[in-house]
C-alpha positions as CSV (number, residue, x, y, z in Angstrom):
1,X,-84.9,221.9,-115.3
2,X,-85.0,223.2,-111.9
3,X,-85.8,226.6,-110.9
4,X,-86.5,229.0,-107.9
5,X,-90.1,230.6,-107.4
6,X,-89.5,234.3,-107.0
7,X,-92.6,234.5,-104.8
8,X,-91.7,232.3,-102.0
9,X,-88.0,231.1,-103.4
10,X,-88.5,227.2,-103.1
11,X,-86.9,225.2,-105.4
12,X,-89.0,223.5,-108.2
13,X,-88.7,221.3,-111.2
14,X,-90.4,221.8,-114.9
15,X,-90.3,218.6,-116.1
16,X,-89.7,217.3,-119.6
17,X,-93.7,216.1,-119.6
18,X,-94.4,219.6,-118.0
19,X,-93.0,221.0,-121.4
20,X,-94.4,218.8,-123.4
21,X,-97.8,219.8,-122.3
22,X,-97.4,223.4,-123.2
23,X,-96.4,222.9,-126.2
24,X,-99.4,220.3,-126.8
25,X,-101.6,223.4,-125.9
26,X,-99.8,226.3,-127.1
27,X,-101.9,228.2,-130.0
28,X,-101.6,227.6,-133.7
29,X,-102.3,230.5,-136.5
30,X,-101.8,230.0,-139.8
31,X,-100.0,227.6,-139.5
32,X,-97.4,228.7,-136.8
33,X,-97.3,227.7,-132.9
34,X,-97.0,230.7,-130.4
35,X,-95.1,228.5,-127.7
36,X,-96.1,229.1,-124.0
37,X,-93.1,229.5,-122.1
38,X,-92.6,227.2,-118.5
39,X,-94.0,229.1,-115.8
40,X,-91.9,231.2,-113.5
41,X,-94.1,230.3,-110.2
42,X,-93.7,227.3,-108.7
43,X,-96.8,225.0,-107.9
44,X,-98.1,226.2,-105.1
45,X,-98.0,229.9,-105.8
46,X,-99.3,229.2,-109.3
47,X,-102.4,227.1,-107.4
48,X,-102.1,230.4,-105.1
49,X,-102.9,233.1,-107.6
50,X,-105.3,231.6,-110.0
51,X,-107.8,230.7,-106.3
52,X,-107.5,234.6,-105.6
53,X,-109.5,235.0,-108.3
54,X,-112.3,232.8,-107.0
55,X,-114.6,234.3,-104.2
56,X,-116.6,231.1,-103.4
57,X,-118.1,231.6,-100.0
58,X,-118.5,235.9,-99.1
59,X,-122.1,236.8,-100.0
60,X,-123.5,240.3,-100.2
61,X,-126.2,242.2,-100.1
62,X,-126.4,244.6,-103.3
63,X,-129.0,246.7,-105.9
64,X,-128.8,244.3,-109.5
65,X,-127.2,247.3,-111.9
66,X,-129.5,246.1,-114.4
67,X,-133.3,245.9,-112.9
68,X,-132.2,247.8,-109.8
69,X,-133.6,244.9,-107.8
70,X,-132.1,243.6,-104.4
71,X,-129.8,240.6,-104.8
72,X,-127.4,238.1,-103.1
73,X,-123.9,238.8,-105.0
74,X,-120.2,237.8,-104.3
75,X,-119.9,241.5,-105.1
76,X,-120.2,243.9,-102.2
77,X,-122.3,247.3,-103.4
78,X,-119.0,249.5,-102.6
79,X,-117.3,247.7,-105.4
80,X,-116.3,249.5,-108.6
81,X,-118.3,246.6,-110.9
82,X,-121.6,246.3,-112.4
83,X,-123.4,243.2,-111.3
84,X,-126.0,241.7,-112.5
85,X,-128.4,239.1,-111.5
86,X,-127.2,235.8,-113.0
87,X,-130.5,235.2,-114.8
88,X,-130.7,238.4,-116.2
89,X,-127.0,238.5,-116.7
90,X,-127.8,235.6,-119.4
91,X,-130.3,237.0,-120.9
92,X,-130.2,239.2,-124.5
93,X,-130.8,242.5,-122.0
94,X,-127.5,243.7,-122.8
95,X,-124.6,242.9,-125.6
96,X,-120.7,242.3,-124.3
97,X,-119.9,243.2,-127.5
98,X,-120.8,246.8,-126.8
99,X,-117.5,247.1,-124.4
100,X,-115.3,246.1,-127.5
101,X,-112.1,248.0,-127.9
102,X,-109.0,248.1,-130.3
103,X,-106.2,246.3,-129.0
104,X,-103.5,249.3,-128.4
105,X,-99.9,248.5,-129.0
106,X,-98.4,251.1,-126.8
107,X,-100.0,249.8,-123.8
108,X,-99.6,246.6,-121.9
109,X,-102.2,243.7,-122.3
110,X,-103.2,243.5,-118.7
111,X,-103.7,247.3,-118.8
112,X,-106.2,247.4,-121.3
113,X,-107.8,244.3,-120.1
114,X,-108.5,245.4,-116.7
115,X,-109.8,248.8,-118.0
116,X,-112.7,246.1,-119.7
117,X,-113.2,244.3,-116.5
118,X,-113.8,247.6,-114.9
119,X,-116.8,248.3,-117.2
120,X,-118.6,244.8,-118.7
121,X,-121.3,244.0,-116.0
122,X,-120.5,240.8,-114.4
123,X,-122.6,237.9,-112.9
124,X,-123.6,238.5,-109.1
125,X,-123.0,234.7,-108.4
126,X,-121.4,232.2,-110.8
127,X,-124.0,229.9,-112.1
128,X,-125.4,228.6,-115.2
129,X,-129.1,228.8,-116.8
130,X,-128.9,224.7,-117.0
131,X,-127.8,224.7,-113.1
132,X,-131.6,225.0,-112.1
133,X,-132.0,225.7,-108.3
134,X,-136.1,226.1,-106.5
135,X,-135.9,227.7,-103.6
136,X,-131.7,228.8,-103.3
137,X,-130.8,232.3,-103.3
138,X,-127.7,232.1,-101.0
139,X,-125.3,229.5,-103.3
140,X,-122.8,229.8,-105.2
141,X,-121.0,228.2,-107.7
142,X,-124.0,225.7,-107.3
143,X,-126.8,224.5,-109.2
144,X,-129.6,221.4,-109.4
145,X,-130.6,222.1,-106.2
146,X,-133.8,222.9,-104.0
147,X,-134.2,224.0,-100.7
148,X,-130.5,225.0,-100.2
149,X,-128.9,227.7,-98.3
150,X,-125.3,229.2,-97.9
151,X,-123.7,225.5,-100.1
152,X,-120.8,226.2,-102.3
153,X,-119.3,224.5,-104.5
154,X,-122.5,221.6,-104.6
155,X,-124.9,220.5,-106.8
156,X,-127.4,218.2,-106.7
157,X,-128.6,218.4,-103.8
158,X,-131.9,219.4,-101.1
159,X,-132.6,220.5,-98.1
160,X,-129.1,221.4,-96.9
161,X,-126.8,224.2,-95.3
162,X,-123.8,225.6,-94.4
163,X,-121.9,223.2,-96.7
164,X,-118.9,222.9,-99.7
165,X,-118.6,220.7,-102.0
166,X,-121.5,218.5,-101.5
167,X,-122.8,216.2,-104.3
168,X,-126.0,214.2,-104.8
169,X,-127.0,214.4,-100.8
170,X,-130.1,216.0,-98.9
171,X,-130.9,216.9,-95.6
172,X,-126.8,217.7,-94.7
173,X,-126.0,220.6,-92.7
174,X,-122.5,221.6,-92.0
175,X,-120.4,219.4,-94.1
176,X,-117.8,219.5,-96.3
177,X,-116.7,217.2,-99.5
178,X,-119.5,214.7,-98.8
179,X,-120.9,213.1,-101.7
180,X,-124.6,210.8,-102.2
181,X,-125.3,211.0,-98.0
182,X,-128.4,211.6,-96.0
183,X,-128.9,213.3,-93.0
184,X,-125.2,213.7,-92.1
185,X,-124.2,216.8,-89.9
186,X,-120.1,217.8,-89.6
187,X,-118.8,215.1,-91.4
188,X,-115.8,215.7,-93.9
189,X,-114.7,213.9,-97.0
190,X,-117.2,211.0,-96.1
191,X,-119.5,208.9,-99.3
192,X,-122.7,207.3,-99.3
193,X,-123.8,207.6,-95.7
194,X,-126.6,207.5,-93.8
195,X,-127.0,209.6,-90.1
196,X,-123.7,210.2,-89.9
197,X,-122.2,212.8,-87.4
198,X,-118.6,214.5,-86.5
199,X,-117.2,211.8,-88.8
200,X,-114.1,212.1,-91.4
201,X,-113.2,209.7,-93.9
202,X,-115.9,207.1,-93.9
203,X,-118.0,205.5,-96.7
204,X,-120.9,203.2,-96.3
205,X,-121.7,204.3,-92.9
206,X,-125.1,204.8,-90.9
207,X,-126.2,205.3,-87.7
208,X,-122.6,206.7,-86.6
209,X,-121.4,209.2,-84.5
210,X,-117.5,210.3,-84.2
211,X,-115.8,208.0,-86.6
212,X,-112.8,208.1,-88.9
213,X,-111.3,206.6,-91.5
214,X,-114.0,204.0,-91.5
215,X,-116.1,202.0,-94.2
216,X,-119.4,199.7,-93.8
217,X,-119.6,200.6,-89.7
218,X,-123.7,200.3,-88.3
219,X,-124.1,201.8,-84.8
220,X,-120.7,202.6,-84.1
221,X,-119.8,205.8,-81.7
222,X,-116.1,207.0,-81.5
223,X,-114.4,204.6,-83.3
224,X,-111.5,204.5,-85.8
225,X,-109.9,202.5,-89.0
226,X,-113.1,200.1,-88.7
227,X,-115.0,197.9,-91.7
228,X,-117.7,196.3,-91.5
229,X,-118.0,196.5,-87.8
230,X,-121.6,196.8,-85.9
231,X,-122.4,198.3,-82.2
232,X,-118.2,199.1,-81.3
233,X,-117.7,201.9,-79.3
234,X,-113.6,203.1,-78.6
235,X,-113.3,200.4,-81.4
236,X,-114.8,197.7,-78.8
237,X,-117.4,195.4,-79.4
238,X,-120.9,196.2,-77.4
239,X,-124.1,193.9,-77.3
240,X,-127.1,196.5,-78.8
241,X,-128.2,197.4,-74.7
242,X,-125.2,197.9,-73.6
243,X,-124.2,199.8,-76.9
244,X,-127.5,202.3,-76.7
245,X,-127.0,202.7,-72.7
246,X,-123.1,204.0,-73.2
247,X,-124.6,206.3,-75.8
248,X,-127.0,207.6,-73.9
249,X,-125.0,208.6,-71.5
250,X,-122.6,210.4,-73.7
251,X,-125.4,213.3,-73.8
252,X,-124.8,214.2,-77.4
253,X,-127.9,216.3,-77.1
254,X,-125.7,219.1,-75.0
255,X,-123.0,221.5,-75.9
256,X,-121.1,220.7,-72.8
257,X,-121.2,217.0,-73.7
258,X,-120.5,217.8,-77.4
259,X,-117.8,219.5,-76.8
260,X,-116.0,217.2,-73.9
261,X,-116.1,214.5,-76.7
262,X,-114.5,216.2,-79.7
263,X,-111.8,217.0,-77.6
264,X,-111.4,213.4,-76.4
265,X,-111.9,212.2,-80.6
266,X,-109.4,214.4,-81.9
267,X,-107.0,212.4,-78.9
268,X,-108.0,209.3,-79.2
269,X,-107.6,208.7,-83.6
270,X,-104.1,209.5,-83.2
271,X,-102.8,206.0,-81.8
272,X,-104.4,205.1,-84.7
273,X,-102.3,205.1,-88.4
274,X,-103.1,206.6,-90.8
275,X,-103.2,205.9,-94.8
276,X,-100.3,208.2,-96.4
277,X,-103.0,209.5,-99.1
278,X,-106.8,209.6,-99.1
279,X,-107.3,207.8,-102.6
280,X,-109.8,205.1,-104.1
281,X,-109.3,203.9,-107.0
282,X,-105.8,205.1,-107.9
283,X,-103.5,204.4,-110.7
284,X,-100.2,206.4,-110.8
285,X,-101.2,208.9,-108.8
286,X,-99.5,211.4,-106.9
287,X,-101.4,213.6,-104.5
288,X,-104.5,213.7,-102.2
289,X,-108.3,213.0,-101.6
290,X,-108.1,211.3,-105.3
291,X,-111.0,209.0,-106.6
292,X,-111.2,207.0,-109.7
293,X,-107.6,208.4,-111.9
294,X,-105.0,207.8,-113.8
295,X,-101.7,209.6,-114.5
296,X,-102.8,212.7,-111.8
297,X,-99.4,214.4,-110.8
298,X,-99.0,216.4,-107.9
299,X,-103.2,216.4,-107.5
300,X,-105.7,217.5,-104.6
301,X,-109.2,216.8,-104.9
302,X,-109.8,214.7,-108.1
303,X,-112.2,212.3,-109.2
304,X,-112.6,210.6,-112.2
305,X,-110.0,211.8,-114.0
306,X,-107.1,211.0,-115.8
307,X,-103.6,212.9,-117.5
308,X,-103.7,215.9,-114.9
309,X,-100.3,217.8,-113.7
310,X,-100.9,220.7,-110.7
311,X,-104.9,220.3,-110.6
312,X,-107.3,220.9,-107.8
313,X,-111.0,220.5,-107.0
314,X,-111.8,218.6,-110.7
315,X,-114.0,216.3,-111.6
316,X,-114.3,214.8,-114.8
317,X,-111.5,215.7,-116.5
318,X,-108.5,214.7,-118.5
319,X,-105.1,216.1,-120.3
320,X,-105.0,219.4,-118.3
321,X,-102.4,221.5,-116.1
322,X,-102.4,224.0,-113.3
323,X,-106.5,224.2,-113.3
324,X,-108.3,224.9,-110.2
325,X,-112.2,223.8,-110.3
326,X,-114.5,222.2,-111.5
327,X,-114.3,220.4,-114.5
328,X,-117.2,218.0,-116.6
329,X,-116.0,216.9,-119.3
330,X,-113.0,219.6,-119.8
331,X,-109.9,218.5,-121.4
332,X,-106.8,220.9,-122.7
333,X,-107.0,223.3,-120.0
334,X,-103.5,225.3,-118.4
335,X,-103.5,227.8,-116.2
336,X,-107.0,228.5,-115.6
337,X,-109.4,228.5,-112.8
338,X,-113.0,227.5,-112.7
339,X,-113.7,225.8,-115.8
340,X,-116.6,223.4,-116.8
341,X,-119.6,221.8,-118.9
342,X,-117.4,220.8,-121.9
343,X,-114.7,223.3,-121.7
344,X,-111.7,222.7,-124.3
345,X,-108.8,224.0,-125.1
346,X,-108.7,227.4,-122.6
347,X,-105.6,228.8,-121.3
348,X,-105.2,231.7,-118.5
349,X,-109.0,232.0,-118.6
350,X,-111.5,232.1,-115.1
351,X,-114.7,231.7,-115.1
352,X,-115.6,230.3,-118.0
353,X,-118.3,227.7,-117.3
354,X,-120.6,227.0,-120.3
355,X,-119.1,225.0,-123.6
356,X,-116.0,227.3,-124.1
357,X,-113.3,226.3,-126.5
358,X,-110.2,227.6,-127.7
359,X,-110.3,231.0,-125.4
360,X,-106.7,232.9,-124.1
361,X,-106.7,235.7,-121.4
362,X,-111.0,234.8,-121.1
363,X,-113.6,236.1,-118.0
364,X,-117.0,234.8,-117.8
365,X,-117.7,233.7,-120.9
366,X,-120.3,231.3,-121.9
367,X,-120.6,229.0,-125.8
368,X,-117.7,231.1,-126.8
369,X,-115.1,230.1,-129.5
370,X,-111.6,231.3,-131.0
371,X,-111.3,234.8,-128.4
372,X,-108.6,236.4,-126.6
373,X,-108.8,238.8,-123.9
374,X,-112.8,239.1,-123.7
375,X,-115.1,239.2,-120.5
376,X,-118.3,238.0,-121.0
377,X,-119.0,237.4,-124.6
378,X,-120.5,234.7,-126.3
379,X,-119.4,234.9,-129.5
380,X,-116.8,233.4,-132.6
381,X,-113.3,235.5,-133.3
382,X,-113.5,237.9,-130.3
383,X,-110.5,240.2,-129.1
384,X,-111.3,242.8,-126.4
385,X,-115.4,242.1,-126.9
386,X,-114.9,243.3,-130.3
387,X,-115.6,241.0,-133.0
388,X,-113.4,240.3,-135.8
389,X,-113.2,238.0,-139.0
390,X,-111.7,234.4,-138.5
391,X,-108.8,235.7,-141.0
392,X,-108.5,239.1,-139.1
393,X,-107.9,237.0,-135.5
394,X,-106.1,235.2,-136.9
395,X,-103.4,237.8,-137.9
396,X,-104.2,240.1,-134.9
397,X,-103.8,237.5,-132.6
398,X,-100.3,236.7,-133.2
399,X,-99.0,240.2,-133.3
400,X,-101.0,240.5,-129.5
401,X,-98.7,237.7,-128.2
402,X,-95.3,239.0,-130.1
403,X,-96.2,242.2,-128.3
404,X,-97.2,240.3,-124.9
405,X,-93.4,238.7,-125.0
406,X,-91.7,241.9,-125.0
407,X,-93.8,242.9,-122.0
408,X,-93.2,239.5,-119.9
409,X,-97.0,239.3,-120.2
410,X,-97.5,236.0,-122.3
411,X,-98.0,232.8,-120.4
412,X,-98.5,234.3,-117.4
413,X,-101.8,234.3,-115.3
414,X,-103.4,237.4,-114.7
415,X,-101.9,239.5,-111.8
416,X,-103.5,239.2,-108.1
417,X,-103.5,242.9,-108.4
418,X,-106.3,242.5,-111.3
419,X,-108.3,240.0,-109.5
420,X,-112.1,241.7,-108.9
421,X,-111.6,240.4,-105.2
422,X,-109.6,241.0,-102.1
423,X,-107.5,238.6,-101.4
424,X,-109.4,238.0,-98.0
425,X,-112.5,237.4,-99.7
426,X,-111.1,234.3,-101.8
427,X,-110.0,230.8,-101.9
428,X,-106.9,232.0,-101.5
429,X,-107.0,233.0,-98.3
430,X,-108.8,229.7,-97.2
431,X,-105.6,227.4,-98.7
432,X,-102.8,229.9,-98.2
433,X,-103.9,232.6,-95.3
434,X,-101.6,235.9,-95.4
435,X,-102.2,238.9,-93.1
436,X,-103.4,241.8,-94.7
437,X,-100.0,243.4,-94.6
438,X,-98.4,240.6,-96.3
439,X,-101.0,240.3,-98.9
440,X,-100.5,244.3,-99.6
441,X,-96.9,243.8,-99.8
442,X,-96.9,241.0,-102.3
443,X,-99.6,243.0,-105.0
444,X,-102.6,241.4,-104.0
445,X,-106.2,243.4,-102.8
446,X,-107.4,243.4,-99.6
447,X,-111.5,244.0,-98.7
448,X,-113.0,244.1,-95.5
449,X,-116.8,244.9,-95.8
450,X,-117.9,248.7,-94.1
451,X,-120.1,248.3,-91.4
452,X,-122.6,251.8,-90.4
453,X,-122.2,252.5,-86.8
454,X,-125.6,251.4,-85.9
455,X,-124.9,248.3,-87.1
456,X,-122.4,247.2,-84.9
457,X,-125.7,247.2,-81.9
458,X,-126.8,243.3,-81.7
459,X,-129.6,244.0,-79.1
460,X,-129.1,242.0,-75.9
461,X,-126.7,239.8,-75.4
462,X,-128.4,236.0,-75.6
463,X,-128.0,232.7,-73.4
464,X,-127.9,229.4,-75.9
465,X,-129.6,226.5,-73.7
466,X,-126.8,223.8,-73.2
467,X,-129.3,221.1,-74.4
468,X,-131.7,221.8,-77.9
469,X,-134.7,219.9,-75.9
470,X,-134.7,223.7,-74.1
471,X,-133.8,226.0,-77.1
472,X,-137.2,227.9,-77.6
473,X,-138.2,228.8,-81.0
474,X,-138.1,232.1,-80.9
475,X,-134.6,232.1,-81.0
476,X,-134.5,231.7,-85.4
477,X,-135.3,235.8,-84.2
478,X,-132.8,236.3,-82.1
479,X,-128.9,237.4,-83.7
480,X,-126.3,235.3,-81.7
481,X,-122.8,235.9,-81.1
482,X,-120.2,233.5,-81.8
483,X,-117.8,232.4,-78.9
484,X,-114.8,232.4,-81.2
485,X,-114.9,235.4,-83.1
486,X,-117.4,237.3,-81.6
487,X,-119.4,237.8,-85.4
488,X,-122.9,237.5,-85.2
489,X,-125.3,235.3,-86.7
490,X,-128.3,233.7,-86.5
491,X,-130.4,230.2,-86.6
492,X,-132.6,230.0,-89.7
493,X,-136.3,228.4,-88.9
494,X,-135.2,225.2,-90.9
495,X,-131.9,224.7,-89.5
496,X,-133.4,224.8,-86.0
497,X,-136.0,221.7,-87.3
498,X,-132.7,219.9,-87.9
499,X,-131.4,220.0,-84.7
500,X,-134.2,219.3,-83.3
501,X,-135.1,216.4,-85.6
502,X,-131.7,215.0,-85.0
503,X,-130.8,215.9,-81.2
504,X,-128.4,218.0,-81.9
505,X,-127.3,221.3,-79.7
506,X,-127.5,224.9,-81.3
507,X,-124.0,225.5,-82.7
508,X,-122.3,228.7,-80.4
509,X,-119.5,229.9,-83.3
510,X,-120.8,231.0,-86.9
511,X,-121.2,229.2,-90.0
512,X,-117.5,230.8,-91.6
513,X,-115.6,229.7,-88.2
514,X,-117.3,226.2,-88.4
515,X,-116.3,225.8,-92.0
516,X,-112.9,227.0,-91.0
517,X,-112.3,224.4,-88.4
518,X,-113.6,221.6,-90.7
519,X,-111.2,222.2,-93.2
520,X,-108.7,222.3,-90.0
521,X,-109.3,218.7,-90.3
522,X,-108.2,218.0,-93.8
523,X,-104.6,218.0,-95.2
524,X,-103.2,221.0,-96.8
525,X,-102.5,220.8,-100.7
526,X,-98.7,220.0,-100.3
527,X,-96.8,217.2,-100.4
528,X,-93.3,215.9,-98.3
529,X,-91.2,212.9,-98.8
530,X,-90.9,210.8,-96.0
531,X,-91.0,206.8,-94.9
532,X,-93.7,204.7,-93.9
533,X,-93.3,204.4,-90.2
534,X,-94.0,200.5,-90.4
535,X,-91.9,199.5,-93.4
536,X,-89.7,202.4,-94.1
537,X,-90.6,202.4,-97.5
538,X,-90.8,206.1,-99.0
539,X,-93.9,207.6,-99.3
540,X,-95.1,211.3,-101.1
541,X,-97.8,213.2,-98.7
542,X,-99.5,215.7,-97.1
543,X,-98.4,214.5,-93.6
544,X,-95.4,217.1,-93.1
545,X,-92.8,215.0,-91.1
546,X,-92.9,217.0,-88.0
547,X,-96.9,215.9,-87.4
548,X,-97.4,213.4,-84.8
549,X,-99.8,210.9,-86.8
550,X,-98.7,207.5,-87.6
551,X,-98.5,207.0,-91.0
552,X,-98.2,203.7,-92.8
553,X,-97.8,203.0,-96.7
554,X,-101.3,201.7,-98.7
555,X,-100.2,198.2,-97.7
556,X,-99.2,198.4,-94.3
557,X,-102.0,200.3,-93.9
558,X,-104.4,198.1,-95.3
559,X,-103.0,195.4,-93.3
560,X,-103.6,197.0,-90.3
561,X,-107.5,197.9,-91.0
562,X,-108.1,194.2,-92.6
């Protein structure tokens, strides 16, 4: 069946195992099956809306609404909601079910459920009581952690910063999907590493600087498509003196020589070819950056997973479609967004991170059962936070739906108009970047924080030493400017120990523009068909045909590396 997305008019199919999915997870009462239509949106605008309801990385300053304390929150203190501090928000201070309202048949679902959003306090960063964190009060969606500061999207892990997605490491500052690494600094989508540097792509790695797409390398500087390769620099073999003399020279202790060589690196990896998906691991698999699955269709950022259509940024997983983050042990999930610790059977929820099952049209609820429509609660037979009888949802419920087909409401996502963010706060904006005026015009929010005049002052203006051997530590008190956006920001006390510790110069743009320029350097979630460019065989992936890399098929890749 193939139809036209009315939000950006490509074409798309819904499959025959797309509809038999839906009606695998379409709801049952008494007896009867309230079928979930095929969605209207195609893929990537589906994957669009649900991440503009997820506001991962923009921290605030704020009063809790409930101790009146000063907290970190992903809402800013102009917005209409009541936040509270996570830990108290899980605590038995307050009772969702007080919001609870009767479901009003002359009014539209989404109406009456943003009127409830507008009034049930809401967690001021998404966490769990489990997710314990000593010493981490600027994360978010983030947990068994110590010593952390500004990660999202990471758990497990100490002493780190300025990272997303970052499992099981310590001691990692500015990275980005690295996973069970030490002491790594701008590396991106790299495994079980050890001093690693400006690398992408690499496992099994140590004592590296400026490699890609490379696996077992010791002492290897600017290199690409190695294994198991010792002391290579520009993928040449060097004896150990001649090796540390070259890389002394390179001055990586500078900003000047920093910079000079990034430039060169980006160059230089393109006359090598690259792998038409990053994948390990793969059966049947159709996507990118996929670890350890099965049957994954049209997937980005997957690991051990299995029997997933339109998923991103899972883990742990199996048997779900259209779900955006971040899975353990979830299974029967559509349409939903942020989802995890034993989640089952959810559709068009968000935010429900804590053994849910069996919730439609759910926010931020936590060991909830058999609800529809509720924000926060943690109960059984829940329909706008007011609690019912398993017979009485049962009969309610169905009526709710009959009633949400004759508004065009049921099986649809919630509007972006009724997400709690502007669009530019979310991941949204980070996968598919609009203006503001085009965001207006297509019904999504728009927030850009207010700033008191006297705020704008940064005190005098302040000259970062080219190498760190002359950076003075009184500059963790000093607010620097960055030289591509012109934002301020400053050095905390322990990242400045970092650089030191490792030679590295003080970074001259802020921590959002360095996130935004490593996730430059990964593939956007969208896949072409085009040939191998060795063997002509067809390939599906996230190199657009226009892009200049070379890019070879698994096997004549493979070939070419080993």
């Amino acid at each position: 069946m193939q139809n036209i997305c009315p939000q950006c008019s490509s074409n798309f199919d819904i499959t025959d195992d797309d509809l038999a999915f839906l009606e695998k997870v379409s709801p049952i009462f008494n007896g009867k099956k309230e079928l979930i239509p095929p969605p209207t949106l195609c893929p990537e605008c589906r994957m669009q809306r649900r991440l503009a309801f997820r506001n991962e990385r923009k921290l605030y300053h704020r009063k809790c609404d409930l101790t009146g304390k000063q907290i970190v929150s992903v809402y800013a203190a102009d917005k209409p909601f009541k936040a509270y501090q996570s830990d108290e928000w899980y605590t038995d201070k307050w009772n969702a079910l007080e919001y609870g309202r009767t479901f009003d048949f002359s009014r539209t679902f989404f109406e009456q459920w943003a009127e409830l959003m507008s009034v049930v306090p809401r967690m001021s960063l998404v966490t769990s009581p489990e997710a314990n964190a000593f010493n981490c009060s600027y994360i978010n969606f983030a947990g068994h952690s110590e010593n952390c500061y500004m990660t999202f999207d990471s758990d497990y892990n100490r002493d780190s910063m300025y990272t997303n997605v970052l499992k099981h490491s310590q001691n990692c500052v500015d990275c980005s999907f690295v996973h069970e690494c030490e002491l790594c600094y701008e590396c991106v989508d790299c495994y079980a590493s050890y001093n690693l540097r400006f690398s992408e792509n690499c496992t099994n790695c140590s004592d590296c600087a400026f490699l890609k797409n490379c696996s077992g390398c010791r002492q290897c500087f600017f290199c690409s498509n190695l294994a198991q390769k010792e002391y290579h620099i520009f993928n040449k073999p060097y004896s150990k003196s001649e090796y540390e003399q070259l890389l002394e020279s390179m001055q990586l202790n500078t900003s000047s020589g920093l910079h000079k060589l990034k430039n060169e690196f980006a160059e230089f990896t393109k006359q090598y070819p690259q792998k038409f998906q990053h994948a390990l691991k793969v059966e049947n698999g159709v996507g990118d950056y996929l670890a350890n699955v099965q049957n994954c269709h049209h997937c980005f950022d997957i690991a051990d997973a299995q029997d997933l259509r339109y998923c991103d940024t899972l883990y742990k997983a199996k048997d779900c479609c259209d779900v955006s983050s971040f899975g353990e042990n979830i299974a029967l999930i559509y349409d939903s967004g942020t989802i995890g610790v034993e989640g089952y059977n959810l559709q068009f929820c968000f935010n429900c991170v804590i053994n849910c099952s069996d919730l439609l049209y759910c926010n931020e609820c936590h060991r909830a059962s058999h609800c529809f429509g509720c924000i926060g609660v943690g109960e059984k037979y829940c329909i706008l936070n007011k609690q019912y009888t398993q017979e009485e949802y049962d009969t309610l419920v169905p009526q709710i739906i009959a009633h949400m087909r004759t508004t065009g409401e049921w099986g649809q996502f919630f509007p972006g108009a009724l997400s709690p963010f502007g669009y530019s706060e979310t991941m949204a904006q980070e996968q598919f970047p609009l203006t503001k005026e085009s965001a207006l015009t297509n019904g999504w929010n728009w927030y850009e924080e207010r700033t008191e005049a006297s705020d704008n002052y940064m005190g005098p203006m302040i000259t970062i030493p080219d190498s760190i051997t002359d950076v003075p530590d009184d500059i963790t008190k000093q607010i620097l400017k960055c030289e591509a956006t012109g934002k301020p920001y400053k050095i905390i006390p322990q990242e400045l120990k970092f650089y030191r510790e490792m030679g590295i110069p003080i970074p001259r743009k802020c921590p959002d523009q360095r996130h935004k320029e490593r996730m430059a350097l990964r593939n956007p979630r969208k896949l072409w068909k085009r040939n191998c460019m060795k063997c002509s065989k067809e390939i599906e992936t996230t190199y657009s045909p226009e892009r200049p890399e070379i890019v070879y098929c698994e096997s004549c890749y493979l070939s070419s590396v080993y």
